[in-house]
C-alpha positions as CSV (number, residue, x, y, z in Angstrom):
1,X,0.0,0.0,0.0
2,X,1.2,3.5,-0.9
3,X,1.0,4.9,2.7
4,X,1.3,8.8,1.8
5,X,-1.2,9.2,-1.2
6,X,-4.0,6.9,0.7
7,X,-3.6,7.5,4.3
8,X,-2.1,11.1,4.1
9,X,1.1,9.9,6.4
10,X,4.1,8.4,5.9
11,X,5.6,5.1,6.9
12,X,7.7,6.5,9.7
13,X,4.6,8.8,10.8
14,X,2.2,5.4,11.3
15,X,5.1,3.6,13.2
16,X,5.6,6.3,15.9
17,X,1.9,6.5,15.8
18,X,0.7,3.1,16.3
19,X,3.7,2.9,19.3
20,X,1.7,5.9,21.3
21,X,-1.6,3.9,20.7
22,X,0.5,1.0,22.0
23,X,1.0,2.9,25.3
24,X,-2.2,4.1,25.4
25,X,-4.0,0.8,24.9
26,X,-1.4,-1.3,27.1
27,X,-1.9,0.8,30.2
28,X,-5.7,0.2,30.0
29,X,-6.6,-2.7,27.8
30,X,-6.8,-6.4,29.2
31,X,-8.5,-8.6,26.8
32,X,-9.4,-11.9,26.7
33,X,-10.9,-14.4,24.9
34,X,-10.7,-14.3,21.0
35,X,-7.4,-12.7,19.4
36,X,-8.8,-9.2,17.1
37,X,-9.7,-9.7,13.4
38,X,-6.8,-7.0,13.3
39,X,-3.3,-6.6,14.6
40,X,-3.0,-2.8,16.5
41,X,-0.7,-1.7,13.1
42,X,-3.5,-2.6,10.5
43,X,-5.9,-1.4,12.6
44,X,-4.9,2.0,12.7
45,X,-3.9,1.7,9.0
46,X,-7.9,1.2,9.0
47,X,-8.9,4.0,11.0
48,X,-6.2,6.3,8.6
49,X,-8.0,5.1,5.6
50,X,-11.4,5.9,6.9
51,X,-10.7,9.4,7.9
52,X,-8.3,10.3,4.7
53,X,-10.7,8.6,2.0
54,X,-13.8,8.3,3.7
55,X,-14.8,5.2,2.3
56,X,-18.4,3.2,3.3
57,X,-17.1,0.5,5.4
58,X,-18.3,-2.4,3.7
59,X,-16.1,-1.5,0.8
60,X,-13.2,-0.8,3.7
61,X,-14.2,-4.6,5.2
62,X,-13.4,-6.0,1.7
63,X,-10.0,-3.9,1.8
64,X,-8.9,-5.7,4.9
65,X,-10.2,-8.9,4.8
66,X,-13.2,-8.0,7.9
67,X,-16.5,-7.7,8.3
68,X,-18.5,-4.5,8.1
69,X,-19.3,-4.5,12.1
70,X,-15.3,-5.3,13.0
71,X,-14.8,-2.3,10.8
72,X,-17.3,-0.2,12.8
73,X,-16.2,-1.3,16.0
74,X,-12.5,-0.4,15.3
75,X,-12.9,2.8,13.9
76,X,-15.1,3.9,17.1
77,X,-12.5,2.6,19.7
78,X,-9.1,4.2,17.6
79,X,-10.2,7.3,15.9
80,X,-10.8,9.4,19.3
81,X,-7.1,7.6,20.6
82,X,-5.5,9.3,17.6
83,X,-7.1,12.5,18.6
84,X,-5.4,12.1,22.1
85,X,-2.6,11.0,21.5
86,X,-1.8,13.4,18.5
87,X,-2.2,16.5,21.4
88,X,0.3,15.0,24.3
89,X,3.1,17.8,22.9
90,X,0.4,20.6,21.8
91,X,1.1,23.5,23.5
92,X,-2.3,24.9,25.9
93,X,-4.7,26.7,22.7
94,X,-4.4,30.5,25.2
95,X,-0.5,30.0,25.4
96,X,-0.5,29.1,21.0
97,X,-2.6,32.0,20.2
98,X,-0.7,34.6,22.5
99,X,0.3,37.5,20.9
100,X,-1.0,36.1,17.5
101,X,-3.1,37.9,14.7
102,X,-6.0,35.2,14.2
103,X,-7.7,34.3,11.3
104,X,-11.2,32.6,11.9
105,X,-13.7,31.5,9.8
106,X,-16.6,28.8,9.1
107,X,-16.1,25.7,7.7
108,X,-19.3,23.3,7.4
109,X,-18.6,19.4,7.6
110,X,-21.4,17.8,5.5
111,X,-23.3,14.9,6.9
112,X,-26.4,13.0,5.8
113,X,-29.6,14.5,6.0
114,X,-31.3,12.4,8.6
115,X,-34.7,13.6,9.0
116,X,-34.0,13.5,13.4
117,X,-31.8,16.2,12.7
118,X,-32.4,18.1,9.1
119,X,-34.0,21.1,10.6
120,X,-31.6,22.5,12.8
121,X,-28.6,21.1,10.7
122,X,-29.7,22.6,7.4
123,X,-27.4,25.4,5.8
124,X,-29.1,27.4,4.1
125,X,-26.3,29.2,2.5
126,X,-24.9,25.9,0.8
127,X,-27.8,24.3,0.5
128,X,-26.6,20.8,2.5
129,X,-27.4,19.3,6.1
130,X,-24.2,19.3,8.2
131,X,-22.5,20.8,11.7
132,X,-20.5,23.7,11.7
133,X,-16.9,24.3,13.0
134,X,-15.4,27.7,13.3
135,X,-11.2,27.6,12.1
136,X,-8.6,29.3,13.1
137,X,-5.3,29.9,11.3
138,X,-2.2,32.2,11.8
139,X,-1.3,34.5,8.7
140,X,1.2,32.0,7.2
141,X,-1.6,29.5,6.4
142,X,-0.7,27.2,10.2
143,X,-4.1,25.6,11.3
144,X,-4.3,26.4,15.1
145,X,-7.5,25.5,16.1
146,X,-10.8,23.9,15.0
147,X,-13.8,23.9,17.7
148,X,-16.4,21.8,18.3
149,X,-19.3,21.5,15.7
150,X,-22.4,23.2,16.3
151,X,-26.1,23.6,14.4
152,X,-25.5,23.2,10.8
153,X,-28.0,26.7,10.4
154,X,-25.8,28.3,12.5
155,X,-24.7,31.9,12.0
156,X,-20.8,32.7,11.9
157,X,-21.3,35.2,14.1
158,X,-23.2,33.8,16.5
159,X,-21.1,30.7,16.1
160,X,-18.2,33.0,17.0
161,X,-20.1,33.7,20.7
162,X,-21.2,29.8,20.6
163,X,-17.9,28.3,20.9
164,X,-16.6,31.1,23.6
165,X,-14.5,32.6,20.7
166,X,-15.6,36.2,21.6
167,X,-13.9,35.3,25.0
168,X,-10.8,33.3,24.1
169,X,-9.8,36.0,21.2
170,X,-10.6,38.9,23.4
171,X,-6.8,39.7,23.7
172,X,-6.2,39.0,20.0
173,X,-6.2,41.3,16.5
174,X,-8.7,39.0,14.7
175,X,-9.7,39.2,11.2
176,X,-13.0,37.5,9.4
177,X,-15.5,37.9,6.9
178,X,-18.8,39.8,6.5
179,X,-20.2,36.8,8.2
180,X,-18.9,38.1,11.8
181,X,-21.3,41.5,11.9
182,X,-21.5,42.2,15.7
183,X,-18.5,40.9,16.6
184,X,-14.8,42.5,17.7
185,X,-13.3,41.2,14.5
186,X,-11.6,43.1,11.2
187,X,-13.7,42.6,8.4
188,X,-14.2,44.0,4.6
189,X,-16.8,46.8,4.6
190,X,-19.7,46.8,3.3
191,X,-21.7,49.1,0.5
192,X,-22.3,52.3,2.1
193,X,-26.6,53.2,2.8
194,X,-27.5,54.7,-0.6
195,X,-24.6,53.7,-2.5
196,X,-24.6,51.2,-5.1
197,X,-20.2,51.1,-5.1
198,X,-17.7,50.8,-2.5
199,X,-16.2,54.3,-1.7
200,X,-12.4,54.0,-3.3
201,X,-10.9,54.4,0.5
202,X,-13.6,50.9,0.9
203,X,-11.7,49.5,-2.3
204,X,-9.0,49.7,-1.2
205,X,-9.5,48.4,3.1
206,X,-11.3,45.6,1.5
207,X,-8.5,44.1,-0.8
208,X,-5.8,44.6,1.9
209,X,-8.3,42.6,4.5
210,X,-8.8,39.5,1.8
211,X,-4.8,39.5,1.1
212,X,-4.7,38.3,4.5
213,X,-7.8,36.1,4.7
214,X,-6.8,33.6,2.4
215,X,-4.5,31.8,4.9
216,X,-7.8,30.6,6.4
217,X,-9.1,29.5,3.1
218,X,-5.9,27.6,2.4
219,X,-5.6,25.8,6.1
220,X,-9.0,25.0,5.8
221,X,-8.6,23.4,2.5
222,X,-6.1,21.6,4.2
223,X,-8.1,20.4,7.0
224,X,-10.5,19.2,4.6
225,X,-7.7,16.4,2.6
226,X,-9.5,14.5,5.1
227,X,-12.2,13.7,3.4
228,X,-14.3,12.7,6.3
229,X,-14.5,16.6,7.0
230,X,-15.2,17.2,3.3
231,X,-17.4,14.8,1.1
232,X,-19.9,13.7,4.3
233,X,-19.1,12.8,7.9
234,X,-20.4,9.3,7.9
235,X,-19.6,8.6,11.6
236,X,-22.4,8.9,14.3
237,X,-23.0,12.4,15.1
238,X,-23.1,11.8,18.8
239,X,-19.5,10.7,18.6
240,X,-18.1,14.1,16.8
241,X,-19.8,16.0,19.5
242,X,-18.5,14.2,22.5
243,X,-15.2,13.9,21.3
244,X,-14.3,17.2,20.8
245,X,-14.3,19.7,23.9
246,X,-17.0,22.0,25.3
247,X,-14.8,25.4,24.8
248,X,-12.5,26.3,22.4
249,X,-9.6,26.2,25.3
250,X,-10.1,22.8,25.1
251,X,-10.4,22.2,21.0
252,X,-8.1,20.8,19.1
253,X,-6.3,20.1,16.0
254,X,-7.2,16.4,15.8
255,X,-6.4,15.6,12.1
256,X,-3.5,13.2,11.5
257,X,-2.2,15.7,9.3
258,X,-0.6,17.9,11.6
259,X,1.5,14.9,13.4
């Protein structure tokens, strides 16, 4: 198997990450009876492949040689262990955004459109049922931060207040999009009551804002290799909301790609 193009790390990368799950596992686990369908390596190749190429797991059964429900019960038991044990050397989020300019913005995660949940998770603006995560990136394009999801209909800028970003940020120079009205953050200006143009002095604030916002376009294009984030969560809903912290303080970078 090509490790790089189809789980998004290399060789060395999956070693020294299937030895922390090691630890991990062997400090807690004591199982008995049957040996696993999987050793601990293929199983987090597994888990990689799921989250980088978010295939159905049937066709990720036949990959591997398992059944659909082994599949299912592996991917629930290692995905939130690479999570924790990608963030034992990330530095406290207040301490990594210290003295920082921040770039935030929305990013929606599509998911299916369950008819328990299409109302409140139904985004309007793209058209699609999913849960909303608010990004944030440093100027060069470095993801620092993704919170936990909330409503799919959810406003940016009432997002922004959701997620206690109003509170973390507080102490930063922050810079979004029109979607953050109300908020303390830098943001293009809009057309002026009357006028059917930006004013030239408008022009001009405008383009110098979006030469800085597209670091936050780019890092969350990167977030979003994972195609799990990008072509339909297929996971259990409960699971991404309980796996993730309650306040951004707490949020993390949990994508494989940034180990």
């Amino acid at each position: 198997m090509r490790y790089q193009s189809t789980t998004g790390l290399d060789y060395d990368r999956i070693q020294e990450l299937v030895a922390r799950i090691h630890q991990v596992l062997a400090s807690s686990d004591r199982r008995s009876g049957r040996p696993p369908a999987l050793g601990l390596y293929r199983s987090v190749l597994l888990t990689l492949v799921l989250l980088r190429q978010n295939l159905a797991q049937t066709v990720a059964a036949d990959w591997f040689g398992v059944s659909q429900p082994t599949v299912s019960r592996i991917f629930r038991r290692l995905a939130p262990l690479i999570g924790q044990v990608l963030c034992l050397h990330t530095p406290p989020l207040p301490e990594a955004l210290a003295g920082r300019v921040v770039l935030v913005d929305g990013a929606l995660i599509p998911t299916d459109d369950h008819a328990s949940h299409r109302k409140p998770n139904y985004n309007s603006k793209h058209r699609q049922a999913g849960m909303t995560v608010q990004v944030l990136a440093a100027l060069d394009g470095t993801l620092l931060a993704v919170t936990h999801p909330v409503e799919g209909r959810t406003h940016d800028s009432n997002a922004y207040t959701l997620t206690g970003l109003d509170l973390l940020l507080s102490a930063n120079q922050v810079v979004a999009d029109l979607g953050y009205q109300g908020t303390p953050t830098t943001r293009p200006r809009r057309k002026r009551p009357g006028h059917k143009q930006h004013t030239p002095a408008d022009k001009t604030w405008n383009t110098s804002v979006s030469r800085i916002r597209w670091a936050v376009e780019h890092a969350i294009a990167h977030l979003k290799n994972w195609k799990i984030l990008a072509t339909g969560y297929r996971a259990r809903l409960t699971n991404s909301r309980t796996s993730s912290a309650s306040s951004p303080a707490s949020s993390t970078t949990a994508s494989a790609g940034d180990f």
